[in-house]
N, C-alpha and C positions, 0 to 999 in steps of 0.2 A: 893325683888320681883319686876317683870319689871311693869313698870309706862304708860308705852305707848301703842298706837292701830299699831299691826301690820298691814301693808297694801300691795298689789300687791308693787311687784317692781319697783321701780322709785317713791312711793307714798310718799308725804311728807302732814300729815297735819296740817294745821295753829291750829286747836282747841287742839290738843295733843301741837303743840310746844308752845303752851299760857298756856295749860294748871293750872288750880290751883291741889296742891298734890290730889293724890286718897287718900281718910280717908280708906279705903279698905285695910289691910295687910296680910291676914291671912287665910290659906287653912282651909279648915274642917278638923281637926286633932282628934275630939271626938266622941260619940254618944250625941245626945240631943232630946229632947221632947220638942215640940211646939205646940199649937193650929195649926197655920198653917201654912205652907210650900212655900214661894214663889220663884220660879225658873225663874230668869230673872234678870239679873242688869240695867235693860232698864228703862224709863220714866214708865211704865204699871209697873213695878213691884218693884220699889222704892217706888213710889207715892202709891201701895196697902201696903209697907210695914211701910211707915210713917205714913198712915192715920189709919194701923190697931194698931201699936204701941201707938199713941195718942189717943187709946180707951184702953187701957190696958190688949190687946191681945198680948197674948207669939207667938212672927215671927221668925223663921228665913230666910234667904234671899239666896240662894248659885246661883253663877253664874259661870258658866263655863271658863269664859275669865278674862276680869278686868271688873270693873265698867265701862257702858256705852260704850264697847268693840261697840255692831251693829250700829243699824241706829242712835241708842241714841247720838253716839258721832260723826257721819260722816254726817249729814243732814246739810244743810244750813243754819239753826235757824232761820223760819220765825214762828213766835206763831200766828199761823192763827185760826179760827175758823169754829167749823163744818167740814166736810167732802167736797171733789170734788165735789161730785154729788149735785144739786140743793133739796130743801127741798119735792119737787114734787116727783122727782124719788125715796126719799126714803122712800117718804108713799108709791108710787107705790109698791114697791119692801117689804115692811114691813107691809102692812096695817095702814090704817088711824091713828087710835087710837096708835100702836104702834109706827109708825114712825114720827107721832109728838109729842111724847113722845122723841123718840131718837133727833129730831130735837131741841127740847127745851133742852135738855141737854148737848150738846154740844154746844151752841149759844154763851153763853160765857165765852168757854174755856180758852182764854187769863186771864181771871180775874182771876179766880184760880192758875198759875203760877203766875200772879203778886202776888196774894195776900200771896204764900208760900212762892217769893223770899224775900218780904218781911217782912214777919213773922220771919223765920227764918234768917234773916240779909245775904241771899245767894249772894257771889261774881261771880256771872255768866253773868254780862255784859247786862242786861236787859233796853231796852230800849224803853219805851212804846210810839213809836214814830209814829202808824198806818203802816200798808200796804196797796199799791195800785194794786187790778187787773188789768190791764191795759192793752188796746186792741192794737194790734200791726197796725191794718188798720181800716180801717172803716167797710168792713161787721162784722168786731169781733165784734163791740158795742151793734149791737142788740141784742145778746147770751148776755152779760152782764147784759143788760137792763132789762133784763127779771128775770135774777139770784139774780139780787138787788130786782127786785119789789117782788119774793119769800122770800129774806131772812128778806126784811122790814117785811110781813107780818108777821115772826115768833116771830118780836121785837127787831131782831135785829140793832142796831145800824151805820147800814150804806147809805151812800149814792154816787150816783153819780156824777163825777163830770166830767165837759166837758174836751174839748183839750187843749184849752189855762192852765187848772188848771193841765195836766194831762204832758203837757212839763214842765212847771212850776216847780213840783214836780220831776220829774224824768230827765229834763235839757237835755233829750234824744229829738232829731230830728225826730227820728222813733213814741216816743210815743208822738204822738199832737192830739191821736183821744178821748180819755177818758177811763174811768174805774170805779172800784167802788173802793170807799177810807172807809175803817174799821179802825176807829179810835180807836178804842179798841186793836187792835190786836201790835205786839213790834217784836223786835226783841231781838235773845240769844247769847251768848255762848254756845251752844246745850253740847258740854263734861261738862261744869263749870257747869252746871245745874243740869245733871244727878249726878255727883259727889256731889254739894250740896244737894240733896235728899238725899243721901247716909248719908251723915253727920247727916242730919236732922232725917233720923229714926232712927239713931246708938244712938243720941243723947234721942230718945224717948223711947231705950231698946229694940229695935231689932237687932238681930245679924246675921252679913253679913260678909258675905264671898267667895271668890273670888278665880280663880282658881282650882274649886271644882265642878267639871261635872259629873252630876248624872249618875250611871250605870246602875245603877236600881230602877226601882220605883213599889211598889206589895203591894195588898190589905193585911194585916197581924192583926188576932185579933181585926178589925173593926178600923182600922188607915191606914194609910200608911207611908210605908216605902221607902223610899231613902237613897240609899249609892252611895258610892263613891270612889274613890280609897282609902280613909286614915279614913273614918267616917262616919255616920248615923244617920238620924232625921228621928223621927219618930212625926208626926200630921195627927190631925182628918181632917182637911183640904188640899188641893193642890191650887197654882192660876199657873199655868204654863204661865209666858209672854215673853217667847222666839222669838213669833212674825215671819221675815223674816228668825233670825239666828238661827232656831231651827235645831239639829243636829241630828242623826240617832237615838237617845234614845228620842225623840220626835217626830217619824216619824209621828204621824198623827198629829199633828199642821204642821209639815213641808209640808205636803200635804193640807193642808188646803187653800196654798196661790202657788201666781205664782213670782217666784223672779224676781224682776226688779231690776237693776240698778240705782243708779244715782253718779254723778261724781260734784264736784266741782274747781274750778280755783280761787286763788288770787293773786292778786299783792303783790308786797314788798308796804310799805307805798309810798301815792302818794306825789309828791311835794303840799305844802298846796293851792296854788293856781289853781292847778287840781282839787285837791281833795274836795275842795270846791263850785266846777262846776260842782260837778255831785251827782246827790241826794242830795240835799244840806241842806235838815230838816233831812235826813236820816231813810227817810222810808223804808220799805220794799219792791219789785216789784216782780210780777209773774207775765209774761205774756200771750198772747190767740196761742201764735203759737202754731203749731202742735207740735215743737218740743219744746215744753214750757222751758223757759229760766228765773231763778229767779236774781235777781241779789241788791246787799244791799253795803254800804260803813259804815265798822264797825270805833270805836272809833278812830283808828290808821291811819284813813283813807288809806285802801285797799279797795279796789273793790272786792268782792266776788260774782263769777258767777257760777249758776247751771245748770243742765240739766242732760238729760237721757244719762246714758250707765258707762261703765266700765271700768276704766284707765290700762286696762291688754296686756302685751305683743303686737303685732302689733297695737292694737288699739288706744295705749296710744297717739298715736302724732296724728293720725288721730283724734281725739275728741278733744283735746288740741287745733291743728291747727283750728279746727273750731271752738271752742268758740272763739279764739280769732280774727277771721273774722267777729264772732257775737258780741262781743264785738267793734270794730274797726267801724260795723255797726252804734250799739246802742249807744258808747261813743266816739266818733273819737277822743276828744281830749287826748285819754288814748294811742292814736295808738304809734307804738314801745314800748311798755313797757311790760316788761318779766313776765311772770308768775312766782312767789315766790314758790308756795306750791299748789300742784295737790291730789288729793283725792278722793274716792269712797266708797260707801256704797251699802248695798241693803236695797230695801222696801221689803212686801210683799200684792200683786195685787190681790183682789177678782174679781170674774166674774162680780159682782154689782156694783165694786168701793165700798163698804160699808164694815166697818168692821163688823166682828162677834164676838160675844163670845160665846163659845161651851164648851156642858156640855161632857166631855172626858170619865167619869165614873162616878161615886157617889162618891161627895165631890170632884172633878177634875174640876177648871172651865179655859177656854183655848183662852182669848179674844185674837186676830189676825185678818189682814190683812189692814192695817193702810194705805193702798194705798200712803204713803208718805207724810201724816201728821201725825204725832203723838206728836208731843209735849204737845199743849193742848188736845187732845182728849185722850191719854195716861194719863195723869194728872189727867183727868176726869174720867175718868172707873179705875183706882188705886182708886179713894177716894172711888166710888159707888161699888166697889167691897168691901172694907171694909167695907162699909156701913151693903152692904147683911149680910155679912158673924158676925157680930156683933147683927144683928135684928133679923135673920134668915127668915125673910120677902122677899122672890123674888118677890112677887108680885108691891112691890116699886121699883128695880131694874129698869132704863130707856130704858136697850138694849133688846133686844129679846136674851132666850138663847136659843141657836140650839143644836139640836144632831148635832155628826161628820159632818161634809161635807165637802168632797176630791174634789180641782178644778181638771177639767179633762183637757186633755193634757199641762199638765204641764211642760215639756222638750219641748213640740215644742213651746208652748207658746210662753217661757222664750228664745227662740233662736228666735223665729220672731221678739221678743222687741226689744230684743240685737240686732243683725244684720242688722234689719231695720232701725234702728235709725243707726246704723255705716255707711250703703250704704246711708243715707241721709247726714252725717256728710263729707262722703269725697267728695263729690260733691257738699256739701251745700253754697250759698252764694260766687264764686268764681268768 
């Protein structure tokens, strides 16, 4: 069975070429009965299937690709915490009481991935070294200022730090204005990670399976049914976490978000005297441009840079060419140095920037639109989904659950992101 993330043409990536084996072999070949049904090999649906296993609830897990196939395995692995939006906009948007609920629960998302990698002895390259926000000029720092003095109030654990600390750390000439530095937050392996989740529930007697894309899902004798080309499980429960890569037999979670791109860029390893001059404690960076740029130096000292859009057909050298103008920018002592390994994923974008989870049908719950963090916030809603679903308590539950909600214009959206960001890309920085 193939091991790899297929990707657009020309797509090489470093997290597949490092990868550690998929513990995943094996299509659904049988019928089985399960309490509950989770459809997703993603961070959301590993993490509900480890956390329900280590209650001694009967899972199984069927994913349609391989393990960590979507964003799970194509993101930049920054283990950030909480959501984009500031702790304000999501009381605004959730109400008080429930969105400092959601706030408090995601706060310290990191901790939870540390605390799995290490529980379970995961070889996923975890690095709990902090990320810095960091402001690309100076009007960026008041936005910042502001977003620090919201997330101190919630307890969490960060603070700002000025310019002199903020080149310092990132050894970049562009970033000398400041940022907020989250010492709690690391960097991943993002494939090595999902794959060890994989481990970890299979380990706890859950049963996953790979390659096995749901054809039908139907309410039957107060259960539900899933088949498949070769098999069928039948559970009193559903967690569907398909997320961005939900396919046509998930049409309404796939309407539920707006698909965004993102693309990342590494180098082949740097000379050690490069590579030591830039991020040099090996934090994490995400910066305030519009066209936000994350960018980290993993163990092997590569430089890994992200941003928005899609490594496809004409686009691919136009995006390429401008990170690496953006790069050349932000790191110049990296200038002439080839990119190794090119790659792309999708998010999926709510109108709030906040994710949801939605109640699909009865006993169907369908959390989505991770606007591009999901590492920790995935991690977080897998355990409190187990949680519900073993107590039968929602009203402990930290997120709000919605009926359906379909984002609307969804194709023009999803082509203003993409294309906007391409006509900024080919003119950008020249």
């Amino acid at each position: 069975m193939s091991d790899y993330l297929p990707q657009d043409t020309g797509e090489q990536s470093l997290w597949s070429a490092t990868a550690i084996a998929n513990p995943v072999e094996q299509r659904l070949q049988q019928s089985l009965q399960a309490d509950v049904l989770v459809v997703g090999g993603g961070y959301t649906g590993l993490s509900s299937a480890l956390h329900l296993a280590e209650q001694g609830v009967s899972v199984v897990l069927l994913e349609a690709k391989s393990i960590g196939f979507g964003g799970s395995g194509r993101n930049a692995g920054l283990v950030n915490a909480s959501v984009w939006q500031n702790p304000d906009h999501v009381r605004r948007e959730l109400g008080e009481e429930a969105g400092e609920r959601f706030n408090q629960a995601l706060r310290d998302s990191p901790a939870l991935v540390s605390e799995l990698v290490n529980r379970y002895q995961m070889k996923c390259n975890l690095q709990p070294v902090g990320t810095v926000n960091v402001a690309h000029n100076a009007a960026a720092l008041k936005s910042l200022e502001e977003r620090c003095r919201q997330l101190q109030e919630i307890g969490a654990a960060v603070e700002m730090i000025d310019g002199e600390s903020a080149q310092a750390i990132s050894a970049s000439p562009v970033y000398r204005h400041g940022g907020i530095h989250d010492p709690g937050a690391a960097t991943i392996q993002p494939l090595n990670y999902a794959r060890s989740l994989a481990r970890a529930a299979m380990d706890q007697g859950a049963q996953l399976f790979q390659e096995s894309a749901i054809e039908d899902l139907v309410r039957k004798n107060d259960r539900w049914l899933a088949t498949t080309a070769q098999g069928e499980v039948s559970a009193e429960q559903v967690i569907i976490a398909t997320n961005a890569y939900a396919d046509g037999n998930s049409q309404q979670v796939r309407e539920s978000t707006v698909p965004v791109f993102i693309f990342q860029c590494a180098t082949r390893p740097l000379p050690d005297d490069v590579a030591s001059g830039i991020i040099p404690e090996r934090h994490g960076l995400w910066d305030t441009q519009l066209m936000l740029t994350s960018s980290r130096v993993d163990g092997d000292g590569r430089l890994i840079m992200s941003s928005a859009g899609r490594l496809r057909g004409f686009q691919r050298n136009i995006r390429a060419n401008w990170m690496t103008r953006t790069r050349d920018w932000l790191f110049p002592q990296t200038r002439g140095v080839e990119w190794e390994y090119q790659w792309s994923g999708q998010v999926g974008v709510t109108r709030s920037r906040i994710l949801r989870v939605q109640l699909l049908a009865p006993g169907v719950l369908a959390p989505a639109g991770y606007n591009g963090r999901g590492i920790g916030p995935g991690s977080v809603i897998g355990k409190h989904l187990a949680q519900t679903i073993v107590s039968g308590n929602r009203d402990d539950f930290p997120f709000p659950i919605e009926a359906l909600y379909l984002e609307k214009s969804r194709a023009a959206r999803a082509g203003y992101y993409s294309y906007g960001t391409l006509a900024m890309q080919l003119l950008g920085r020249r």
